[in-house]
N, CA, C and O atoms as a MOPAC input file, in Angstrom:
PM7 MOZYME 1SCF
protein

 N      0.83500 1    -1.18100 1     0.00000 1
 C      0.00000 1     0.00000 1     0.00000 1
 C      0.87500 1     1.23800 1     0.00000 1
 O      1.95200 1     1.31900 1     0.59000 1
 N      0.31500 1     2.17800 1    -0.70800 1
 C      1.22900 1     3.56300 1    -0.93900 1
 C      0.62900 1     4.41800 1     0.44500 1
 O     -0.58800 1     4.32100 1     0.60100 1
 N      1.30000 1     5.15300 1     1.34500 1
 C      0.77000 1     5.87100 1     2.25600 1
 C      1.87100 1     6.91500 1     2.46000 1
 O      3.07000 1     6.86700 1     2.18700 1
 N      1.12600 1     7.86300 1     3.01100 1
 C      2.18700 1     9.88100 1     2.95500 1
 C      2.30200 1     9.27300 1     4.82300 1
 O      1.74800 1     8.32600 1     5.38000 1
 N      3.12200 1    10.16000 1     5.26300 1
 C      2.78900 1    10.32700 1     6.30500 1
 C      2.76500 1    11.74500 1     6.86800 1
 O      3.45400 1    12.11500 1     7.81900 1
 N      1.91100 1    12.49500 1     6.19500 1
 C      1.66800 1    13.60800 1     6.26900 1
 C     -0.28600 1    13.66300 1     6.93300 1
 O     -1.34600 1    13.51100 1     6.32600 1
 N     -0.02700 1    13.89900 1     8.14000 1
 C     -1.05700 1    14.00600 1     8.91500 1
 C     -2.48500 1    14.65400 1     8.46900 1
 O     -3.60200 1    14.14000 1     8.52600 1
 N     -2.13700 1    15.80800 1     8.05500 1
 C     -3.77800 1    16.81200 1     7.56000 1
 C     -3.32300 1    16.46100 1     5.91300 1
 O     -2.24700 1    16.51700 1     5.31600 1
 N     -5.00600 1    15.99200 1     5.43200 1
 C     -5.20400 1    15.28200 1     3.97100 1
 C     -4.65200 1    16.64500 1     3.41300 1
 O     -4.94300 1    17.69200 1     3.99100 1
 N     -3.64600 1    16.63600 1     1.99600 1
 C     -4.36500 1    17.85200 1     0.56500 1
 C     -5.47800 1    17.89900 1     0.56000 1
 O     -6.25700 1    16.98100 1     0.81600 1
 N     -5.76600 1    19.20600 1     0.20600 1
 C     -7.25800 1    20.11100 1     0.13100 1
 C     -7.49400 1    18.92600 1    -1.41800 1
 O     -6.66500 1    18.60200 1    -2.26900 1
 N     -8.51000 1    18.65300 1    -1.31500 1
 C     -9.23000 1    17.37800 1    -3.03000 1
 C     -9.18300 1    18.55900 1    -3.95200 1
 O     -9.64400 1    19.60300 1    -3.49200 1
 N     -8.87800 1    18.57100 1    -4.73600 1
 C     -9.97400 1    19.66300 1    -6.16600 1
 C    -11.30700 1    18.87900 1    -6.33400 1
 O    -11.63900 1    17.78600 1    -5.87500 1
 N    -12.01600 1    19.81600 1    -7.17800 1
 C    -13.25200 1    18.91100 1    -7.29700 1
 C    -13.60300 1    17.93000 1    -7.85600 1
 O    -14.70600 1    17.43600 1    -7.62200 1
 N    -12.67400 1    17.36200 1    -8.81000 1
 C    -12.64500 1    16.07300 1    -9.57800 1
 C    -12.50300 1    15.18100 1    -8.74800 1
 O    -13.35100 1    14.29000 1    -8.68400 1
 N    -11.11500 1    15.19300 1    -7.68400 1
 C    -11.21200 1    14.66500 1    -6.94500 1
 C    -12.22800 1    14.29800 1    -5.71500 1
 O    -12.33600 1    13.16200 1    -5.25300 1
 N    -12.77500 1    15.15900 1    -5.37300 1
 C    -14.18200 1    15.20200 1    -4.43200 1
 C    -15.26300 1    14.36700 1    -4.78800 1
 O    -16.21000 1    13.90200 1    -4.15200 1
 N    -14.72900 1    14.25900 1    -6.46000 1
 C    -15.92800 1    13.28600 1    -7.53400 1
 C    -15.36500 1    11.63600 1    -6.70400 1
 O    -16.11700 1    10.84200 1    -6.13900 1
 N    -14.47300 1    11.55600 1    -6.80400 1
 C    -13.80000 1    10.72100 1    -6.92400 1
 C    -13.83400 1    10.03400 1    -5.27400 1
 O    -13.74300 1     8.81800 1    -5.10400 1
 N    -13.91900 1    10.61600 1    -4.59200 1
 C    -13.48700 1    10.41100 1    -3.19300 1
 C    -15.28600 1     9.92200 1    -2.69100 1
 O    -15.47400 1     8.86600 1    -2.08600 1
 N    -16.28000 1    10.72300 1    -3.00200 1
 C    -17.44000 1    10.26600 1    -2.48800 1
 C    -17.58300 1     9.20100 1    -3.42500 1
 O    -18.33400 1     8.39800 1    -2.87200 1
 N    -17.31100 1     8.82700 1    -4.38800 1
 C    -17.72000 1     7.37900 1    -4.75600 1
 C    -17.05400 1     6.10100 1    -3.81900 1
 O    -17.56600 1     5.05300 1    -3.42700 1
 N    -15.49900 1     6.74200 1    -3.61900 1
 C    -15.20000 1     5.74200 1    -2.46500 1
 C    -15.76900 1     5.69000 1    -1.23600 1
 O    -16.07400 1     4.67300 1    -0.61300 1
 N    -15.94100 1     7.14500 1    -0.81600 1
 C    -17.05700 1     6.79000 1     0.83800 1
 C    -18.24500 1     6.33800 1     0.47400 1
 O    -18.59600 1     5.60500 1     1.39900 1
 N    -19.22900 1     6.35300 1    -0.49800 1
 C    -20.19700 1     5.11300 1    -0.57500 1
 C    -19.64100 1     3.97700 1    -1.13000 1
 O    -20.02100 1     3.10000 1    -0.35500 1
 N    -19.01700 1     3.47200 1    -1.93800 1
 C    -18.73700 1     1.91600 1    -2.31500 1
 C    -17.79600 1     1.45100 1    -1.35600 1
 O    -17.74400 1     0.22700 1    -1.23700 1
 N    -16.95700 1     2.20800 1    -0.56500 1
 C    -15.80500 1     1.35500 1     0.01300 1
 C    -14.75200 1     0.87100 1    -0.91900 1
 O    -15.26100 1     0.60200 1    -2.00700 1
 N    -13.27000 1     0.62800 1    -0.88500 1
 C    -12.45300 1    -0.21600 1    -1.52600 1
 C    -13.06100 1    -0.83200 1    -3.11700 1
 O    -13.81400 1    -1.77300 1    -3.36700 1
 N    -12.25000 1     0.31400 1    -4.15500 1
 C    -12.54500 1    -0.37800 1    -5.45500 1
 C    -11.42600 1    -0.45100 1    -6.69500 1
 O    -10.29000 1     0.02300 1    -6.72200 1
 N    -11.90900 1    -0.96200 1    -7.37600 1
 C    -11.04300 1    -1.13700 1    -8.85300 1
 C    -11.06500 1     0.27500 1    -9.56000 1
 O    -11.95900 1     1.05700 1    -9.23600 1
 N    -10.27500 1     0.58800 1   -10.36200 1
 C    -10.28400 1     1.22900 1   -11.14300 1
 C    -11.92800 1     1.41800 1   -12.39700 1
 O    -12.75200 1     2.30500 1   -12.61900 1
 N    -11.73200 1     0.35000 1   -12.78300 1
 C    -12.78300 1    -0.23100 1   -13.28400 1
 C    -13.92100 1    -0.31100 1   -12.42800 1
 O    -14.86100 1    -0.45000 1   -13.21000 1
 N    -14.23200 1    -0.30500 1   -11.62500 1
 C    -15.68900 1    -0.25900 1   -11.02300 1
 C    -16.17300 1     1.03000 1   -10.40900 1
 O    -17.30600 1     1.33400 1   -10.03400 1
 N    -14.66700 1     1.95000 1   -10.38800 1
 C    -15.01200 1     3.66500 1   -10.35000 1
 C    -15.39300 1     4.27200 1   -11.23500 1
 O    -16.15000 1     5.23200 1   -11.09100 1
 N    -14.78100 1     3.68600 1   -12.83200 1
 C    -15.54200 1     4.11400 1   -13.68700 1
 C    -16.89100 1     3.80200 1   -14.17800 1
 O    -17.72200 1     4.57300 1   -14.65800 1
 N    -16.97600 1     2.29500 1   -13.93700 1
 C    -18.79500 1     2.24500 1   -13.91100 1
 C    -19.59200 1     3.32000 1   -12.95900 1
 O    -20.54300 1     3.91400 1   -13.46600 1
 N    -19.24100 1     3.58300 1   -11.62000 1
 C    -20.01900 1     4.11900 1   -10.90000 1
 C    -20.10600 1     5.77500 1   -11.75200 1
 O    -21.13100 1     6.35800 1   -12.10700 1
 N    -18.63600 1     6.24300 1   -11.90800 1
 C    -18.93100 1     7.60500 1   -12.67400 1
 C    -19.57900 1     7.56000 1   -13.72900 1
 O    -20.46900 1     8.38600 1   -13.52800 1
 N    -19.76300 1     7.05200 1   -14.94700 1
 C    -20.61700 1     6.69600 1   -16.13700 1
 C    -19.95900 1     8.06200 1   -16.66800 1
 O    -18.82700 1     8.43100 1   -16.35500 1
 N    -21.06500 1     8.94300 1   -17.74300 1
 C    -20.41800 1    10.32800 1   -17.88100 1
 C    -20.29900 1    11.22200 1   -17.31100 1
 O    -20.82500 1    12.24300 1   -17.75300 1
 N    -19.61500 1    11.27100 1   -16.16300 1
 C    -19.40700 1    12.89200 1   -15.10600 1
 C    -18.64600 1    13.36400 1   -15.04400 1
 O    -17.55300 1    12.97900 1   -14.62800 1
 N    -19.05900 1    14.74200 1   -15.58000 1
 C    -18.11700 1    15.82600 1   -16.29300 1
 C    -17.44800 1    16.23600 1   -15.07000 1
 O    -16.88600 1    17.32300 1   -15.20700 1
 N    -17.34500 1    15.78300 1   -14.07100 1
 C    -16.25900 1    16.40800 1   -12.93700 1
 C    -15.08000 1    15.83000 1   -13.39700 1
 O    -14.06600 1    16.51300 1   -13.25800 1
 N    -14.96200 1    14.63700 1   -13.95600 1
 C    -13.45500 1    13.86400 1   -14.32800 1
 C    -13.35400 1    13.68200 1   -15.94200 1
 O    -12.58800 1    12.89000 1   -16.49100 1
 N    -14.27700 1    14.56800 1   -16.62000 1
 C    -14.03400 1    14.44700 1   -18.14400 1
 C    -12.66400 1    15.40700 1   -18.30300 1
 O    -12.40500 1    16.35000 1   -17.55600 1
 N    -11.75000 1    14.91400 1   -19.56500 1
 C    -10.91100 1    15.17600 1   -19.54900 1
 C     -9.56300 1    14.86300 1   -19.29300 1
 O     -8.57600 1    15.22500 1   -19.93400 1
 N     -9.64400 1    13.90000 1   -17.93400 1
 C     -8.46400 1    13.30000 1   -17.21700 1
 C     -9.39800 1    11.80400 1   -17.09100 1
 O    -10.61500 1    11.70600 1   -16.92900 1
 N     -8.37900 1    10.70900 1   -17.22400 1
 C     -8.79800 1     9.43300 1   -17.21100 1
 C     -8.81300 1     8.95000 1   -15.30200 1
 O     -7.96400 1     8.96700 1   -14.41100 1
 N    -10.22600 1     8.57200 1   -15.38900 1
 C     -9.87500 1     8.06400 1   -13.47000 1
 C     -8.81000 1     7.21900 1   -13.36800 1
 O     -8.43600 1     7.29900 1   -12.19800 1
 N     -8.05100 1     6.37700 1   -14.02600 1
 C     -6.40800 1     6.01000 1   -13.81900 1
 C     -5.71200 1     6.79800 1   -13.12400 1
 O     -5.23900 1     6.64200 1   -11.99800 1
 N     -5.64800 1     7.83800 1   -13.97900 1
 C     -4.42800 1     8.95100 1   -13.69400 1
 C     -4.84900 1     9.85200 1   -12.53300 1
 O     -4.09200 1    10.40100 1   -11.73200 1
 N     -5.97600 1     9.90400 1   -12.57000 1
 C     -6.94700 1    11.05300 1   -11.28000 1
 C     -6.28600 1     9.92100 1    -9.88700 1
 O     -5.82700 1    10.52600 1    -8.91700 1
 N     -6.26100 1     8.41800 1    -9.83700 1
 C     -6.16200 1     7.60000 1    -8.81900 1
 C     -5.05500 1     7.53900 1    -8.52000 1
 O     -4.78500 1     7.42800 1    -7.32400 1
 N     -3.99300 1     7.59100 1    -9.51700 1
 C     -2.57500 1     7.69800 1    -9.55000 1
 C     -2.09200 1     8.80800 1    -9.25800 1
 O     -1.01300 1     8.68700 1    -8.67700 1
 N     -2.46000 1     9.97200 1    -9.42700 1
 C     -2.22700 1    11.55400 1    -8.69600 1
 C     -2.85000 1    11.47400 1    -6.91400 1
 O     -2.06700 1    11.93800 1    -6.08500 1
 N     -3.60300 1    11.15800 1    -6.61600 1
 C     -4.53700 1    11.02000 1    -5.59900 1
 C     -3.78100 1     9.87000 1    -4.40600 1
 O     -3.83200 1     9.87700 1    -3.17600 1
 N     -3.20200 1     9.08100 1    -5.20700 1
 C     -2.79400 1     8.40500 1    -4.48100 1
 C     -0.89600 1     9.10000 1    -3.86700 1
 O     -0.32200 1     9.00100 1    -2.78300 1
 N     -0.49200 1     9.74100 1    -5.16800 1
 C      0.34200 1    10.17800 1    -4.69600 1
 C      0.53800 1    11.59500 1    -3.85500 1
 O      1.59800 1    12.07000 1    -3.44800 1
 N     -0.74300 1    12.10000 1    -3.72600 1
 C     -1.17600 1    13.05500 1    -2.61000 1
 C     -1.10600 1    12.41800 1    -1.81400 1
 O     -0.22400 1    12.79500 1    -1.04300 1
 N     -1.67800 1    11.38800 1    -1.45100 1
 C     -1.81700 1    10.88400 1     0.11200 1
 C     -3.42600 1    10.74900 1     0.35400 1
 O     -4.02500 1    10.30300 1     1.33300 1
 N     -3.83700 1    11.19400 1    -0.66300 1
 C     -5.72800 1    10.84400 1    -0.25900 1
 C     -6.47200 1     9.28000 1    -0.67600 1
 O     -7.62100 1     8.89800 1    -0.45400 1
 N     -5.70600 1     8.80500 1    -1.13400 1
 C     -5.96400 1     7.43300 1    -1.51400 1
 C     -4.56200 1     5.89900 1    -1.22100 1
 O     -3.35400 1     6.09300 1    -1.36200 1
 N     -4.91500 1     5.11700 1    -0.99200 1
 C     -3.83700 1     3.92800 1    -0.59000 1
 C     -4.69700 1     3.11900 1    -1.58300 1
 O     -5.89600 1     3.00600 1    -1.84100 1
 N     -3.49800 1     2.59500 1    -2.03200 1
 C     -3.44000 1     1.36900 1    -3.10900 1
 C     -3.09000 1    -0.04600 1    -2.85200 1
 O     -2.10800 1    -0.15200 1    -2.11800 1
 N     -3.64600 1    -1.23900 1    -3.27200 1
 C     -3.21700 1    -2.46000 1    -2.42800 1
 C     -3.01500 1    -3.28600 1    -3.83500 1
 O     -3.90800 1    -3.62600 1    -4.61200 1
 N     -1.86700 1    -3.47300 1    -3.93200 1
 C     -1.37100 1    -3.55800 1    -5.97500 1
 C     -1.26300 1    -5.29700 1    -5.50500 1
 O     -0.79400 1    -5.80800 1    -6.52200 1
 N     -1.43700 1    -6.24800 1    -4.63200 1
 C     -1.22500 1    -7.04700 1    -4.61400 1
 C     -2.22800 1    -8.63700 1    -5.27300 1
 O     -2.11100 1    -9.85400 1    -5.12600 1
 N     -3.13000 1    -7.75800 1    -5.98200 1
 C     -3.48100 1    -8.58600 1    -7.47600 1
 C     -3.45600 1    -8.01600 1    -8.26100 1
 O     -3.04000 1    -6.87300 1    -8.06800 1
 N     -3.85300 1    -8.38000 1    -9.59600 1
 C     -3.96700 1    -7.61200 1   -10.72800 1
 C     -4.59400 1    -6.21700 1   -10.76800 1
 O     -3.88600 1    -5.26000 1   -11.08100 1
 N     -6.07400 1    -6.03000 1   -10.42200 1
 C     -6.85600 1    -5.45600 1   -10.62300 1
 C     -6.13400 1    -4.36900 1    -9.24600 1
 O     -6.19700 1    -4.90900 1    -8.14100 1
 N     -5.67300 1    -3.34900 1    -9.26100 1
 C     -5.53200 1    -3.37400 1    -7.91300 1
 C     -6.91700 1    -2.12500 1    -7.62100 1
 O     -7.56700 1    -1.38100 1    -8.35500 1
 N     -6.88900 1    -2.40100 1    -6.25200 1
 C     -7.90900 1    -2.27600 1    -5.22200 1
 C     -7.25700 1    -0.51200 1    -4.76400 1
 O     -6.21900 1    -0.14600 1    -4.21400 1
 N     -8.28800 1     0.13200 1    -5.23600 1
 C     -8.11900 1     1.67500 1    -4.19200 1
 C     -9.40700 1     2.39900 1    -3.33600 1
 O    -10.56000 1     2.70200 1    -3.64200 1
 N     -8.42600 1     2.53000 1    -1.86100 1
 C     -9.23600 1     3.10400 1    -0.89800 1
 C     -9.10500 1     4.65700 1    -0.35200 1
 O     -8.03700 1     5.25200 1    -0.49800 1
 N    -10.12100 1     5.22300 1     0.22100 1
 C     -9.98400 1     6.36300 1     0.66300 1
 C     -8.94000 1     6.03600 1     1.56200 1
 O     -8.69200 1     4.95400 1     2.09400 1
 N     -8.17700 1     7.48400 1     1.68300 1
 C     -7.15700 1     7.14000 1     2.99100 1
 C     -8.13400 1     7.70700 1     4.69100 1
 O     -8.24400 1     7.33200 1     5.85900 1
 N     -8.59400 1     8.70400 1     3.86300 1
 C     -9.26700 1     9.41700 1     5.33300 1
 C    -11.39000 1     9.21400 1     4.88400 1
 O    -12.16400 1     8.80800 1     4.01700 1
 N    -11.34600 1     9.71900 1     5.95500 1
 C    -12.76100 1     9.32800 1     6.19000 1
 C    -13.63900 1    10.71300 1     5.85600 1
 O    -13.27600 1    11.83100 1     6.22000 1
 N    -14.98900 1    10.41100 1     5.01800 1
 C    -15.86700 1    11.73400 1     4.52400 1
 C    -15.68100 1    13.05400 1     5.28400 1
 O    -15.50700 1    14.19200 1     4.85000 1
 N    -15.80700 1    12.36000 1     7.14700 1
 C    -16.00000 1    13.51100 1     7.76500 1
 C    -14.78200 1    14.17200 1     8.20500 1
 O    -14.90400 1    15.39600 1     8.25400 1
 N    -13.57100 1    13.69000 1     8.56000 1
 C    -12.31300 1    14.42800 1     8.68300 1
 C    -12.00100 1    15.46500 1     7.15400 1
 O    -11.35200 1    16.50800 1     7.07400 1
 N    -12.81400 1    14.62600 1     5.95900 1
 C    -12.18400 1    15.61700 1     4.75700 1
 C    -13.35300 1    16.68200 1     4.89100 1
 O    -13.01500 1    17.76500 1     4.41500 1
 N    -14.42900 1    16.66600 1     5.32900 1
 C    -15.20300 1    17.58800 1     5.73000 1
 C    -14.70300 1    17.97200 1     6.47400 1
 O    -14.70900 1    19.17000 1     6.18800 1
 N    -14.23000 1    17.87900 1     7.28400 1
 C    -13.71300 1    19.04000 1     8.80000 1
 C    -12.67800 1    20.15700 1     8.11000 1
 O    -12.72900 1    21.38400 1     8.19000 1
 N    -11.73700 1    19.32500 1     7.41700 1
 C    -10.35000 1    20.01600 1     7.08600 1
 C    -10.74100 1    20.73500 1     5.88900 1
 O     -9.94300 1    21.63000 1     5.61000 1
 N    -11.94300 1    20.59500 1     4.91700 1
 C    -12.33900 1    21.51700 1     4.20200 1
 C    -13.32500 1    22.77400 1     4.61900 1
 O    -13.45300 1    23.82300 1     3.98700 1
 N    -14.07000 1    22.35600 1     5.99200 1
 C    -14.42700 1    23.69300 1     6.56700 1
 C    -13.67100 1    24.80200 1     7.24100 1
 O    -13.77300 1    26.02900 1     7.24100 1
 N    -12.81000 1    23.86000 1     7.86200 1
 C    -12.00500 1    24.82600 1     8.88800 1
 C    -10.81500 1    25.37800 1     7.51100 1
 O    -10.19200 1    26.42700 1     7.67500 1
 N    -10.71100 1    24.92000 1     6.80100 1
 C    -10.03200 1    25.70000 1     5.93500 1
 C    -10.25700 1    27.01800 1     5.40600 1
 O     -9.48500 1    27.95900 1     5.22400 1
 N    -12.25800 1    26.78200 1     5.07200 1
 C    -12.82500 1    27.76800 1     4.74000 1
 C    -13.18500 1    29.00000 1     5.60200 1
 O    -13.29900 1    30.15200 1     5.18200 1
 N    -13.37700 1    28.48900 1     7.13700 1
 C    -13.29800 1    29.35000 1     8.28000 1
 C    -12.59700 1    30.25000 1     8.33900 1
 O    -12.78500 1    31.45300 1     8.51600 1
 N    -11.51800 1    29.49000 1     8.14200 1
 C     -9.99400 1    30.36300 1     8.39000 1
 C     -9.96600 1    31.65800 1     7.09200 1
 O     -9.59800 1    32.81300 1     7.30700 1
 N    -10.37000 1    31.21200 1     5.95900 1
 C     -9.86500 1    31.67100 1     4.73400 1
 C    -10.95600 1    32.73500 1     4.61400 1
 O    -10.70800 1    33.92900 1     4.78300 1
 N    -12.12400 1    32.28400 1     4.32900 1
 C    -13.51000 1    32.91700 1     4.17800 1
 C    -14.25700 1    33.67100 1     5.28200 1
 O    -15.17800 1    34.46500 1     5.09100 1
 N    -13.76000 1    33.33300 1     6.40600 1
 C    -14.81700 1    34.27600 1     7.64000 1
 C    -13.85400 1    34.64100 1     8.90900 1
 O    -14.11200 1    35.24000 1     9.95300 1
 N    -12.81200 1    34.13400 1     8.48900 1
 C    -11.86400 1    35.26600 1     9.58100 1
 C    -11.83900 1    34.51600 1    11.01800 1
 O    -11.42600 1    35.06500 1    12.04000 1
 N    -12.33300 1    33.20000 1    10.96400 1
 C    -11.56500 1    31.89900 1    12.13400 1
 C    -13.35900 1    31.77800 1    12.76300 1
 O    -13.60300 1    31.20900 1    13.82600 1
 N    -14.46300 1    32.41400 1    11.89200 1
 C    -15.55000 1    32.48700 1    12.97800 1
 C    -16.26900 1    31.62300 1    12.29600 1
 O    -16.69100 1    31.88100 1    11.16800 1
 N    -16.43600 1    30.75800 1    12.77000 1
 C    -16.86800 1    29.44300 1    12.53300 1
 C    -18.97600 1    29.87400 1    12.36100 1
 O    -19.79400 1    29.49200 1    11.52500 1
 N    -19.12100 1    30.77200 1    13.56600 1
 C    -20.77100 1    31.06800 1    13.24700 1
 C    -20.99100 1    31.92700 1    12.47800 1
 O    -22.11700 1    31.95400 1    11.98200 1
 N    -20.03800 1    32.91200 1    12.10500 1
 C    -20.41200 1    33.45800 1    10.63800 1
 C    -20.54900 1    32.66600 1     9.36700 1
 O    -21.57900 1    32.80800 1     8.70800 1
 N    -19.78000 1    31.99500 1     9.03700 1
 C    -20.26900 1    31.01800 1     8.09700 1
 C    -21.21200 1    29.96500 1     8.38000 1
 O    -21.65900 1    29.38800 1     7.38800 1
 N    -21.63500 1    29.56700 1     9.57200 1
 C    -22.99400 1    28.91400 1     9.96300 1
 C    -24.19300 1    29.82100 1     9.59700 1
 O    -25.07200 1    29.14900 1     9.05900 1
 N    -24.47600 1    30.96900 1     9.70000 1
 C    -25.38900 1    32.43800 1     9.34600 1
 C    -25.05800 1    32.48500 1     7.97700 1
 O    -26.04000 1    32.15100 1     7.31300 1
 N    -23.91300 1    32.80900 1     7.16100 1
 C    -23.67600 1    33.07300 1     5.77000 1
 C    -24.18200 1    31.44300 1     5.56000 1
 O    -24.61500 1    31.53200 1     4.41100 1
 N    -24.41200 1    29.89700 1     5.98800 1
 C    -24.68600 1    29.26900 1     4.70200 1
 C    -26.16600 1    28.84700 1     4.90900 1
 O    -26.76200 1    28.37400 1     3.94200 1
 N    -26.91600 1    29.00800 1     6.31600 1
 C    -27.94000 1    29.61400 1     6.48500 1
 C    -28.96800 1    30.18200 1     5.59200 1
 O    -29.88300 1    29.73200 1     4.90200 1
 N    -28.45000 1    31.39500 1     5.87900 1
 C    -29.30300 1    32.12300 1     4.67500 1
 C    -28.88500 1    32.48700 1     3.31000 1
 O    -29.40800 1    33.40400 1     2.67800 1
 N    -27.63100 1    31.51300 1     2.73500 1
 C    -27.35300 1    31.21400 1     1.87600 1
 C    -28.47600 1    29.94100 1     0.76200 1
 O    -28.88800 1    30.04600 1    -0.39300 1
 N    -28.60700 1    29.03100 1     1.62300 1
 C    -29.73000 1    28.06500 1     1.11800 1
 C    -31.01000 1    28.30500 1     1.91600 1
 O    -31.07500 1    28.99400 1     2.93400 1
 N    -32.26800 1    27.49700 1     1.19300 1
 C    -32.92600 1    27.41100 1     2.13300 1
 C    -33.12900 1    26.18300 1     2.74400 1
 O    -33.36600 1    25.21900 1     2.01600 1
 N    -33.07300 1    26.01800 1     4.13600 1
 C    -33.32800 1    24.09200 1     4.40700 1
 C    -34.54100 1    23.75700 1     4.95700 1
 O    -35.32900 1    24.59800 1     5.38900 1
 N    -34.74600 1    22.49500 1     4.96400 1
 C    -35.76900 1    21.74100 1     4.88000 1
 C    -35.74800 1    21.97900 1     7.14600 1
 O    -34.93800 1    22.09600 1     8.06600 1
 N    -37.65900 1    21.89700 1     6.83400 1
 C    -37.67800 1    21.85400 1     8.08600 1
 C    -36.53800 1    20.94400 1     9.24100 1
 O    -35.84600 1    21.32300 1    10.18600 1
 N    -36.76900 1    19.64100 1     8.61600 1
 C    -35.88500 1    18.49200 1     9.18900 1
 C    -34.27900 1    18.91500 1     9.46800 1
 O    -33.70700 1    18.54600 1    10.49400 1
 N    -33.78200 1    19.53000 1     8.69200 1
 C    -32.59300 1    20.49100 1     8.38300 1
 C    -32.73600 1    21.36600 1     9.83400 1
 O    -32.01600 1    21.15900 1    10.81000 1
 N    -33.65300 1    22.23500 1     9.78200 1
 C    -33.68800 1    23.15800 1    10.29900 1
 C    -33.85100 1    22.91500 1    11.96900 1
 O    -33.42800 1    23.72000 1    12.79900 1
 N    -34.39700 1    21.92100 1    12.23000 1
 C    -34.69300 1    21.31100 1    13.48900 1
 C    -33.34300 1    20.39500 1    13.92100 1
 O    -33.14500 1    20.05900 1    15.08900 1
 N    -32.62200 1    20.11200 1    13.02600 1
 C    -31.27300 1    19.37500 1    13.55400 1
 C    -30.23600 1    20.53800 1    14.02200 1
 O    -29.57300 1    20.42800 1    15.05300 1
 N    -30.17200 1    21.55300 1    13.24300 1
 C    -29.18800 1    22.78000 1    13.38300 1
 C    -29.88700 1    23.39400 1    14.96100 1
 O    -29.06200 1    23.73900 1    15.80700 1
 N    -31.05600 1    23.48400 1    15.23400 1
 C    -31.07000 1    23.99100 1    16.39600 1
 C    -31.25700 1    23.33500 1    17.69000 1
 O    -31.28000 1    23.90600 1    18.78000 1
 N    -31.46100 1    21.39100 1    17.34300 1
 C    -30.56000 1    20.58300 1    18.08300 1
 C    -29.32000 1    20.94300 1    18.56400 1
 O    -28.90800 1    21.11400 1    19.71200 1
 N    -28.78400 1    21.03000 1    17.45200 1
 C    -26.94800 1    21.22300 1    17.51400 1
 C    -26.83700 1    22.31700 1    18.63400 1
 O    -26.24200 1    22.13000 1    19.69500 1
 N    -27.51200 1    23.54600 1    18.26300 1
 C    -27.64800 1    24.75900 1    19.33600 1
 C    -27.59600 1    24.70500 1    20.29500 1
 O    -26.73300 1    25.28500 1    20.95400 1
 N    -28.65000 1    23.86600 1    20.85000 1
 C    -29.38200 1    23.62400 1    22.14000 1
 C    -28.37200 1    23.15000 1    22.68400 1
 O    -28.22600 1    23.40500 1    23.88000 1
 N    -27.19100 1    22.17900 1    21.88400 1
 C    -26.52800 1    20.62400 1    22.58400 1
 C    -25.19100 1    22.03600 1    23.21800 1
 O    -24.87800 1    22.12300 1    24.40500 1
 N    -24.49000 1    23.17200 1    21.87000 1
 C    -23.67500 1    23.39500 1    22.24200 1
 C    -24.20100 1    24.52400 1    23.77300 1
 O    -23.62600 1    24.47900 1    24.86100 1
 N    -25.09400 1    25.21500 1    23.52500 1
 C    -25.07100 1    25.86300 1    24.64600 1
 C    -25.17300 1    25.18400 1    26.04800 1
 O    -24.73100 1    25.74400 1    27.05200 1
 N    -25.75800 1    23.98500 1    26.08200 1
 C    -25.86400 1    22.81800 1    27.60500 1
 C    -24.55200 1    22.60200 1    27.57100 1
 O    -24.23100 1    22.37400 1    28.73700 1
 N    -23.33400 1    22.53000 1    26.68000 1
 C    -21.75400 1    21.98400 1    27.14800 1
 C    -21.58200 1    22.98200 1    27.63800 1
 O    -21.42900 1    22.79700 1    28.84500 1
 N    -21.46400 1    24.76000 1    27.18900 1
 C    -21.02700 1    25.50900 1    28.04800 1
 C    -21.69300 1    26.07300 1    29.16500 1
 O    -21.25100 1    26.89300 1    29.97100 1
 N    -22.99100 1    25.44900 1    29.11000 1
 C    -23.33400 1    26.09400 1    30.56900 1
 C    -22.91700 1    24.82900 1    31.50600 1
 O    -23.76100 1    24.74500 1    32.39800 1
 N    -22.26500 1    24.16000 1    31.59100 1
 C    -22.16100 1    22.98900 1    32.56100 1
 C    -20.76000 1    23.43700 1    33.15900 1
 O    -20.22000 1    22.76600 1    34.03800 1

């Protein structure tokens, strides 16, 4: 298996992002069975998913297990750590380290579904009971 040992993932581009949620839903795949799942999606038109897996892997966002033919590629990190390290990136970059300004900017950026809307002020409720304790 190819592995970085470089702790915080590369930021994905978005081809890659194509590429990475097909592995957090299928789990561990072939080359060939990433491209069935992509069919025509213009996030990776242009560049062959070979070479997208072979760049990716030599980032450090993917491990390779070459020990059959077909070889087998996995995410290295998990949906939600590459979610974390792509928000707090954006925190930092986009709102100046304030994490609830961009909670307000994406807010009333979309509109969400009641169900949406009742989990976010779960979340509320949960963080204000940690600091009042």
């Amino acid at each position: 298996m190819t592995r970085t040992t470089d702790k915080t993932p590369p930021r994905p581009t978005d081809a890659e992002l194509t590429l990475l949620r097909v592995f957090w839903q299928r789990g561990p795949s072939t080359v060939r069975q990433i491209q069935q799942e992509l069919g025509d999606d213009a996030a990776v038109a242009g560049a062959s998913v070979l070479k997208l897996l072979q760049i990716m892997t030599g980032k450090g966002l993917l491990d390779r297990d070459a020990s059959s033919r077909a070889h087998v590629y996995r995410a290295r990190h998990s949906e939600q750590s590459t979610q974390d390290q792509l928000t707090n990136d954006l925190v930092d970059r986009a709102f100046e380290g304030s994490a609830a300004r961009l909670a307000l900017r994406a807010l009333s950026a979309r509109r969400c579904t009641p169900e949406e809307l009742a989990e976010v002020q779960r979340m509320v409720a949960d963080l204000a009971d940690d600091d009042g304790d």
